[in-house]
N, C-alpha and C positions, 0 to 999 in steps of 0.2 A: 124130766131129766134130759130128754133129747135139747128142749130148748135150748137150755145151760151149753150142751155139746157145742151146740152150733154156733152159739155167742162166742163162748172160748175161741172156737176156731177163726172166726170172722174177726175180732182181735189181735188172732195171734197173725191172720194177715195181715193187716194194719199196719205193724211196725212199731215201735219203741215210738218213735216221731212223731206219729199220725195221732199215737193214743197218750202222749203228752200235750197235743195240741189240741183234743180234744178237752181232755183235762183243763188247761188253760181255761179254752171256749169259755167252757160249765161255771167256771170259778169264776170268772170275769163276770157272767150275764150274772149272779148272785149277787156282786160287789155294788153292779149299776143298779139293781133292783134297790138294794138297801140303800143307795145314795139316795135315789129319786124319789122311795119312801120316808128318807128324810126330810129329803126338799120339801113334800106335799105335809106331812104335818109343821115343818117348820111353817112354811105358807100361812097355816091357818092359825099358827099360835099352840100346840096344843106340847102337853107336859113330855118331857121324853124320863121320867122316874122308871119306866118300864123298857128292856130291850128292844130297838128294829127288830131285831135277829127275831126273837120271838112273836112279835106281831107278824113278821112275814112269812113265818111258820105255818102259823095259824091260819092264817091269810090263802098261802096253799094248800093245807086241807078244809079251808073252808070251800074252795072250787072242786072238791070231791061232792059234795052234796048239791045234786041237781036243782036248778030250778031256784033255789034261795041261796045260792052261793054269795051273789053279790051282796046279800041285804045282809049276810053273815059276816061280811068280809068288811063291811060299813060300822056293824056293831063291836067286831075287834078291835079295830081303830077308836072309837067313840069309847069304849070303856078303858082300852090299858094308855091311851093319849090323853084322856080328859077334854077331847071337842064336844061339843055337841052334832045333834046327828047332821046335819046339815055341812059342816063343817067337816066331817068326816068324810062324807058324798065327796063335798071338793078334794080334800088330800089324796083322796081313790081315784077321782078324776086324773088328777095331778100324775099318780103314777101311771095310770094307764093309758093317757095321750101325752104326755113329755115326752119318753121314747120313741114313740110315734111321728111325731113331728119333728125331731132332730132326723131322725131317720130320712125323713119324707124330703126334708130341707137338704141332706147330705145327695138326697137320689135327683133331686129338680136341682143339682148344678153340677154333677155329675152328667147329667143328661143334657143341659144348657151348653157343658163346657164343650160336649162331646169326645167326651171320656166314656162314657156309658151310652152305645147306640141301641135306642130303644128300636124292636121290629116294628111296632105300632105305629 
């Protein structure tokens, strides 16, 4: 219960503002998740008969279970998209370095333009 106490409190600092903008954040990174899980099964061809929403569900409690999460998170995809497993591999791929690389590409001209001074 203390926990809760402290969350609330730490909140109620925050602001109306700060905890919309949070909000936003949260909403936003779900939006780009399910696009870019688009993208990777569209990529490979694979059936959309079944919701993103729920393969990414899935997807996230599959990274609760240590150790085989990925190979769980391969087989989500592979049975509610209709890829095969290989093809699955790539649409996973797909989600997990796209981001990654727009990201990366946003920071290496940021940093070129010198807008962003790196100390390194």
């Amino acid at each position: 219960m203390q926990y809760w106490n402290d969350l609330l409190v730490w909140l109620g600092g925050l602001g109306t503002v700060a905890i919309i903008i949070l909000v936003a954040l949260i909403i936003g990174m779900i939006l780009l998740n399910l696009l870019f899980l688009k993208i990777g099964i569209k990529a490979v061809k694979g059936s959309f008969e079944k919701s993103i929403f729920g393969t990414w569900i899935l997807m996230i409690l599959c990274n609760m279970v240590p150790c085989i999460g990925c190979i769980l998170q391969w087989v989500v995809i592979n049975t509610r998209h209709k890829t095969g497993f290989g093809n699955a591999i790539i649409a996973w791929l797909i989600v997990i370095f796209l981001p990654g690389l727009i990201v990366g590409g946003i920071l290496v001209v940021l940093v070129l333009t010198g807008v962003l001074i790196s100390p390194f």
